[in-house]
C-alpha positions in Angstrom: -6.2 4.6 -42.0 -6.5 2.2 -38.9 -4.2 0.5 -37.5 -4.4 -3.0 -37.5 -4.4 -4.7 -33.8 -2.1 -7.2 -33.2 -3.4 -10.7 -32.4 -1.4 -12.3 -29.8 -1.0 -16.2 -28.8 -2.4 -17.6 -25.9 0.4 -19.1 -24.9 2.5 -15.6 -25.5 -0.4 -14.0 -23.1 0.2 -17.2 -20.6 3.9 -16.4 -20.4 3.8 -13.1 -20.2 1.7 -12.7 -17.3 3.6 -15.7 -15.9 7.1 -12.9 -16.1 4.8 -10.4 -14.2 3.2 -12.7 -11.3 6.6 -15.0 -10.6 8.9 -11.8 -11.2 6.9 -9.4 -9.3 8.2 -6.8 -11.9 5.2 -3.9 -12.4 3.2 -4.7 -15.8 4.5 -1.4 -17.4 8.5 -2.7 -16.8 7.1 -6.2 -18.6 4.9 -4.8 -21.0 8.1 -2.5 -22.5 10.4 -5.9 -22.4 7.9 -7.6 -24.3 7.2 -4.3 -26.8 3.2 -4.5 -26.1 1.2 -2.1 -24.4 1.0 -1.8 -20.8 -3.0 -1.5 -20.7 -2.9 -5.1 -22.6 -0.7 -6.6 -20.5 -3.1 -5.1 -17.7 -6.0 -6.9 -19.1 -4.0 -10.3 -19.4 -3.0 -9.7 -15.9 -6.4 -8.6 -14.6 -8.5 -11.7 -16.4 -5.4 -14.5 -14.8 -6.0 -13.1 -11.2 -9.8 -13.3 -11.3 -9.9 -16.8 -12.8 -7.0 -17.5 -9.6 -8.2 -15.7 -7.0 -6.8 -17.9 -4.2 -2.9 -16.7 -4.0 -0.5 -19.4 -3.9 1.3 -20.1 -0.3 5.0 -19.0 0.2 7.0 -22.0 0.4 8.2 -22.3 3.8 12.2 -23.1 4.7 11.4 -26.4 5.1 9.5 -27.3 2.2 12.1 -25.2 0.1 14.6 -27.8 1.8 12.9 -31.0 0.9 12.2 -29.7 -2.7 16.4 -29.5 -2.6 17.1 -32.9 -1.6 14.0 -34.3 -4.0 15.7 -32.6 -7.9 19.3 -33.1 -6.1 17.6 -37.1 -5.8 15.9 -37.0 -9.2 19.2 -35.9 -10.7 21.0 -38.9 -9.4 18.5 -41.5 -10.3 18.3 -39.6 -14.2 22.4 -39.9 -13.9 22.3 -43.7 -13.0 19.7 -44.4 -15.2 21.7 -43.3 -17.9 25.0 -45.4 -17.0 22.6 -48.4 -16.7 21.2 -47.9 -19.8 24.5 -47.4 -21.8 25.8 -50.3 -19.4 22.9 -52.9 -20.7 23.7 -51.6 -24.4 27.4 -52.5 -24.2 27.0 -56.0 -23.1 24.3 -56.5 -25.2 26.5 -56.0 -28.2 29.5 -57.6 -26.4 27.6 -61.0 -25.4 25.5 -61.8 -28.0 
């Protein structure tokens, strides 16, 4: 008898060419992780790369810097946001 293929997500096969390009693991390490076969994986990887051909820039020290500063920034705003909004809610209830 056959066997059956497996049918797999697309957003399984988006992150699991995601592990191989941002990791830079080889397909067959991923592909074993992930319990598929490595020839799949391949394919998945293969198709991604010619519909991006352009590859992205490193991030220079700089940049890699400013990105820093910018989530250590968003961070702060999201904590102060959050005291002003429990703030606001206390005197509401407190000064009708």
């Amino acid at each position: 008898m056959p066997e059956q293929r497996r049918r797999f997500s697309p957003q399984f096969k988006a992150e699991a060419v995601q592990m191989v390009i941002e990791t830079g693991k080889p397909i067959a390490v991923v592909a074993r992780e992930l319990g598929i076969h490595d020839g799949t994986l391949g394919n998945w990887v293969n198709a991604w790369r010619r519909e991006h051909p352009e590859p992205d820039q490193p991030v220079n020290p700089t940049e890699r810097a400013r990105v820093k500063e910018m989530e250590e920034e968003i961070r702060r705003l999201r904590m102060e946001n959050e005291f002003l909004k429990k703030a606001a809610a206390f005197f509401a209830r407190t000064h009708p």
